[in-house]
N, C-alpha and C positions, 0 to 999 in steps of 0.2 A: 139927256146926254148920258153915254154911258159912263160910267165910271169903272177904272183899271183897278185891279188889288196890288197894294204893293206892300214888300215885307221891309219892316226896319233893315237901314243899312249894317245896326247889329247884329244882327240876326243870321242874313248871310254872310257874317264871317266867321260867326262861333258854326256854323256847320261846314263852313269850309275846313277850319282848322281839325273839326272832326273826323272828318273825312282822310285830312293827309296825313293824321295820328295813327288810323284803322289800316293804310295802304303801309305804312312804317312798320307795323307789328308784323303784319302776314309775311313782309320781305325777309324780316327779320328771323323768322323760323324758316326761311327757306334758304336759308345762306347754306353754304357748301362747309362752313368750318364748323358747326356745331356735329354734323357727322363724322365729321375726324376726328375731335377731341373725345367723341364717344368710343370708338374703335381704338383708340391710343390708349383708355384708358382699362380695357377691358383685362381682365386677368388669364394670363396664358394656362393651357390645362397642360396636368404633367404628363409627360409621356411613358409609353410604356416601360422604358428600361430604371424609370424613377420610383415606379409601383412594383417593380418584381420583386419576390423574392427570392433569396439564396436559393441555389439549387441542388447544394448539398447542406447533410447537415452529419454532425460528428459520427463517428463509429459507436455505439451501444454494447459492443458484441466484443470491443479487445481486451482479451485475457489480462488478468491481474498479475504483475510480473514479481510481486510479493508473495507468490503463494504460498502457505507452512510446506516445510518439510514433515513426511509422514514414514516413519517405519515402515517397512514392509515385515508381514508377519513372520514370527521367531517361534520354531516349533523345538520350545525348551522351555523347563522351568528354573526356578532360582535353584532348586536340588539338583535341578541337569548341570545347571551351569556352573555351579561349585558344589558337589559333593559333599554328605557329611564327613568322608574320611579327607576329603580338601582340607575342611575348614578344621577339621578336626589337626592336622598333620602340620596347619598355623598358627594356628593356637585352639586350643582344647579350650577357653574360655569361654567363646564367640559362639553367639546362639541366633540363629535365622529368626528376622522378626516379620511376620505375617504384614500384609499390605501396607507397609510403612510407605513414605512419600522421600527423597530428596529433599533437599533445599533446592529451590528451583531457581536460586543465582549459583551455582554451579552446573559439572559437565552432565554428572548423572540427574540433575535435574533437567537440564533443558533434551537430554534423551525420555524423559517418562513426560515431557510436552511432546515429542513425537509418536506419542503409543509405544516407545520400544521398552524392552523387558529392562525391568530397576529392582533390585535386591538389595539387603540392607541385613547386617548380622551388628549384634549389641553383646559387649563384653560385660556379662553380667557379675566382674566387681567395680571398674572402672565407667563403666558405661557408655566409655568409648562407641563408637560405631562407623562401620566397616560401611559406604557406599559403593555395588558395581552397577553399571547400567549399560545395556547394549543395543546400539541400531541397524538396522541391516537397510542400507541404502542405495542409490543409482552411484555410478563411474563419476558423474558432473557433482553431485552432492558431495563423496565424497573427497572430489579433489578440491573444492569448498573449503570445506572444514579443514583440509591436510594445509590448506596455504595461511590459514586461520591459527591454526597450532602451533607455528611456525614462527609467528611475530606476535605473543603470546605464552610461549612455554621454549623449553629448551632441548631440543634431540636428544634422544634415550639408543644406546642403540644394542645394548644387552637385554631387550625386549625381546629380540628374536632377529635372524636374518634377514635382507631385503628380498621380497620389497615386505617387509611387514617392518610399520614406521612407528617409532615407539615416544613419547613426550612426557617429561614430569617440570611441576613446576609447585613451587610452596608458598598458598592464597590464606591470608588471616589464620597462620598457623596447622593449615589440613594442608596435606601434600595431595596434589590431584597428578595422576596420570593418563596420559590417552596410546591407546594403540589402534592402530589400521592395521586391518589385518583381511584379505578378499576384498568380500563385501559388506566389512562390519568396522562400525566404529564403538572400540570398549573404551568407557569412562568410570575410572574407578579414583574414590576420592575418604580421606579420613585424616584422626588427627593422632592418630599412629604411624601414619605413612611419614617419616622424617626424612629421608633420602630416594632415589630411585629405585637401588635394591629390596625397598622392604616391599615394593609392588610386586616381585618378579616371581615371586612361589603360587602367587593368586592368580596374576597374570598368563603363566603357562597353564596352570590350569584352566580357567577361563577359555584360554584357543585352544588346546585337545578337546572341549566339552562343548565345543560350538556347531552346530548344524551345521553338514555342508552343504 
């Protein structure tokens, strides 16, 4: 008689359950929502107006609007500019001192920071000393300085007739004066000078003996 094979009823049900675990997985990576949530969650790339950069950039090239003031050259010396019968005719004491410097917190000093011509006579009993110093400047420069002089020092006006602008004013016991006169601005400063008038013998001398 033949005889059939047959498999435990166990048997065929752990392969069946096998089987609809295996059709469960494949559906499951074929579902439509895992490609959404992949695309959702992708990172946007930046666009070009977010990578550009500036298309200009500062100016390199604009002038310094601090720039020194510079002298323009003076074809004279301290002898041109005061005379030994000047200095002689002010006082007979006063003696020209070779490269001497200003103090450079006054008016003849801050002219010998512009290269302009600075002279200096020493009373050799007192030891006093006489500062002149001169610069020959632009129109813009010196209406600069003239409005400067102004709120600063107090108008002189037996300096000379206008337009030559005359200023004294009495700083830590030296009386400093200034005059505009052309194109030149004289700064003369000492601790002899006690009023206006004791500038005005040096002073005229000083503009007849000036370049023109």
């Amino acid at each position: 008689m033949a005889t059939s094979l047959q498999f435990p009823r166990s048997s065929r049900s752990l392969a069946l359950i096998v089987a609809v675990s295996v059709g469960a997985v494949v559906l499951t990576g074929c579902t439509p929502g895992a490609e959404s949530t992949s695309s959702a969650t992708a990172t946007p790339k930046p666009t070009s107006s977010e990578t550009s950069e500036p298309t200009s950039t500062p100016s390199e090239t604009t002038p310094a609007s601090d720039a020194p003031v510079v002298s323009q050259p003076i074809d004279a010396s301290c002898g041109d500019l005061v005379s030994a019968d000047d200095i002689y005719n002010y006082n007979p004491n006063f003696t020209l001192v070779e490269d001497a410097a200003p103090n450079p917190d006054t008016k003849p000093g801050q002219i010998a920071g512009m290269n302009g011509l600075t002279c200096q006579w020493v009373h050799n009993t007192s030891k006093d000393t006489v500062d002149i110093a001169v610069a020959k400047l632009s129109d813009d420069e010196l209406t600069a300085l003239k409005n400067l002089a102004i709120t600063e020092s107090t108008p002189v006006p037996t300096y000379g007739a206008p337009p030559i602008e005359g200023y004294f004013t009495v700083i830590d016991s030296q009386g400093e004066a200034q005059i505009f006169t052309g194109s030149y601005w004289i700064a003369a400063r000492s601790t002899t000078f006690f009023e206006p008038g004791d500038v005005e013998e040096l002073a005229e001398a000083v503009m007849q003996n000036l370049p023109a």
